[in-house]
N, C-alpha and C positions, 0 to 999 in steps of 0.2 A: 504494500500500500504506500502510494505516495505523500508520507504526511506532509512534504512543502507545496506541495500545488495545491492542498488543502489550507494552507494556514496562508497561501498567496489569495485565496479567496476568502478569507474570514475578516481579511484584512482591509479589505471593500468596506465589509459593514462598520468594522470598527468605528470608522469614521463619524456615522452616523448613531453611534451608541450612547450612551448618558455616561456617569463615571462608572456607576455598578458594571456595564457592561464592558466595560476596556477591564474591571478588575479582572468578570468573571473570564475575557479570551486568555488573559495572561496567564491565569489558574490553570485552564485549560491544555494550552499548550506548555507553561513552564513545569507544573506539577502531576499534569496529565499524560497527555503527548509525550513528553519529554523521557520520562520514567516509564513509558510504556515502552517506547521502541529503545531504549538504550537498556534499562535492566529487566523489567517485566520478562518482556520473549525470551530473554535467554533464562530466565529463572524457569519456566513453562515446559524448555526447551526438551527437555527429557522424561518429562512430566507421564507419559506412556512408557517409553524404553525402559525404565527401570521402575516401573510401575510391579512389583514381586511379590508371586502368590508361590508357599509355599507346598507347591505340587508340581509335576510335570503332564499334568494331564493334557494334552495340545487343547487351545481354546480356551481351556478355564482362564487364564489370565486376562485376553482379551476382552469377555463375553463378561469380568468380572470389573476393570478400567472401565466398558461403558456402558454398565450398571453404576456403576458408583459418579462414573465423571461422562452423563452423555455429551454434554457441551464445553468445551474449554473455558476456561477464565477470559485468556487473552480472546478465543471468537468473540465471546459475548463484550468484552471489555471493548474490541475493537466496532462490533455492533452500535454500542453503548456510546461508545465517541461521534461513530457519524449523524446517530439518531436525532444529539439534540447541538449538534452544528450546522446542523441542513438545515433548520428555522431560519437562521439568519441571512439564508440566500433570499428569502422573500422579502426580506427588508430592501437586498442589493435590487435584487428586481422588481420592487415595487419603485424606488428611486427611478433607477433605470426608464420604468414606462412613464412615471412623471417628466424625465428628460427631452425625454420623444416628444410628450405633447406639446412641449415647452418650445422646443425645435419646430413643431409643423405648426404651432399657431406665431412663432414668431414670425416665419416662412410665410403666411397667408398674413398675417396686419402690418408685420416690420418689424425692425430691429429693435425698434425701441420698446414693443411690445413686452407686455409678461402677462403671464399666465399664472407663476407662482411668483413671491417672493423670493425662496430657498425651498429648489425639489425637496432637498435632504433635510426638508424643517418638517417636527413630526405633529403634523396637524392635519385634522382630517381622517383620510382613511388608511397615511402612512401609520398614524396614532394606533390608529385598530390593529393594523398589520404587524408593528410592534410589538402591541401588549399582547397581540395571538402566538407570536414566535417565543415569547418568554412563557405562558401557559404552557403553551408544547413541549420545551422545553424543562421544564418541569415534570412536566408530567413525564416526562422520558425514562431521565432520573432516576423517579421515586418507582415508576415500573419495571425499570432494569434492576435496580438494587432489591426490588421483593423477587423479582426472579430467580437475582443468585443467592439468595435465601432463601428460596422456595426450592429450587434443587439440589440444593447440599446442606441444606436443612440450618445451617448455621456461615457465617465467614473465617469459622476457625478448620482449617484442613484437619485429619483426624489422622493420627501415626499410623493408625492398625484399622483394619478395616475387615469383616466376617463377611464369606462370599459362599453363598451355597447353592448360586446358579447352577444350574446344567450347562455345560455339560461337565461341572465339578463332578469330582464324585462321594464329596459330602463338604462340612460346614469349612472352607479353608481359611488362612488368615494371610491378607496381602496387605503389604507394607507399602504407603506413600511416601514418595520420593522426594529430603526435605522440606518437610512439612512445614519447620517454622518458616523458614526462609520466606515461604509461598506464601503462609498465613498472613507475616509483615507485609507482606506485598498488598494482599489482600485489602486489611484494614487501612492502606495507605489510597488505597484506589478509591476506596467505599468515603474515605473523611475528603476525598476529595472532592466525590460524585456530592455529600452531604453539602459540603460548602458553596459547591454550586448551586445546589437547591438554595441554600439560604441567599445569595448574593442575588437570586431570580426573585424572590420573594421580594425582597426590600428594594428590587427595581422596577418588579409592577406598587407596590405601597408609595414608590417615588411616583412614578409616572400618573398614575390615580390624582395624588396628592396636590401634585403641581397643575392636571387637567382641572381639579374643583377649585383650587382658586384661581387660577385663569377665567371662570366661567362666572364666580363669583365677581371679579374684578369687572368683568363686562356686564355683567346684571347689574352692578353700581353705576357703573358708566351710562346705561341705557334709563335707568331711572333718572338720573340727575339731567339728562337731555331732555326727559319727557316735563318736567317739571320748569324746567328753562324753558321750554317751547309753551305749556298752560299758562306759565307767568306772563311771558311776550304776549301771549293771546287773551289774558284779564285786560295788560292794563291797553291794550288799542282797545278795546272794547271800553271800558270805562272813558280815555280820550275823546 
């Protein structure tokens, strides 16, 4: 997997992000990314080959690895990365198609035309698209993290592990391969996915936050107009 042509694209949105969101790319790739493709895969790395059941029965080992481990850490981990970075291309492309229109109606009234003030200003339905890519985003998260606690029951790897599939030929005991190592790895991945959730949380409560008083600020404005306009319109009336 290419992760620089990935982070050449996340890099688009960035732009367009509030502060939460430059934290949470940096999280991403410096604590994320970075730890996955430099130690993660190589900790994984043998995670089957010396995966040791002791018996020689052909199969039992195999048939007993993906019993215990159907899906890999790093699959799902690498799953897990793309699931909630893909969000924030619909920010890039929603910009994007505001450009365009910005281009074909300057094109049809003139140069001096505008359409927007700032494509890349989040007002409107970039607003929406925004706070949609950060739900998803979340919600990715907190769905990938019950998953890999839904199939290995726990984030702690387990030393020893009882396997009495077929084609064993009764209850065996196969041993995981550096257990703690993986485990650290684990809870290092999981406080990360956590962080993230928390740094998306407090970027829709910002964005929320600043949209209500924005809305309030112009529901003051429009009152104090209407009432400058009834006053003008007393005193000609009394004149």
């Amino acid at each position: 997997m290419d992760w620089k042509s990935l982070e050449g694209l996340l890099s688009g949105a960035n732009k367009y992000s509030t502060v939460f969101g430059r934290i949470w790319l940096s999280l991403v790739f410096v604590f994320r990314v970075m730890v996955f493709v430099v130690a993660a895969e190589r900790v994984w790395s043998d995670d089957q080959g010396n995966f040791d059941c002791n018996t020689r029965q052909p199969g039992c080992t195999n048939v007993c690895y993906n019993y215990f481990f159907p899906i890999s850490h790093i699959r799902l981990w690498a799953l897990q990365l793309i699931f909630v970075t893909c969000p924030s291309f619909l920010v890039v492309l929603h910009v994007a198609y505001r450009e365009e229109r910005e281009r074909k109606y300057r094109a049809k009234h003139g140069e001096h035309m505008r359409l927007y003030d700032n494509t890349g200003q989040k007002h409107g339905g970039l607003w929406w698209t925004y706070l949609l890519s950060l739900f998803f985003k979340t919600a990715m998260e907190v769905g990938f993290l019950y998953l890999i606690h839904h199939i290995y029951d726990s984030f702690t790897l387990p030393r020893r592990v009882k396997c009495g599939v077929s084609p064993c030929p009764n209850v065996v005991d196969c041993y995981v391969a550096r257990p703690t190592e993986k485990t650290v790895f684990t809870y290092f991945m999981v406080g990360g996915s956590v962080a993230c959730v928390i740094l998306n949380l407090c970027e829709i409560f910002y964005l929320i936050a600043v949209r209500a008083v924005m809305l309030k600020q112009q529901g003051t404005v429009h009152t104090s107009l209407k009432r400058i306009h009834s006053g003008k319109k007393v005193r000609d009336v009394k004149i």
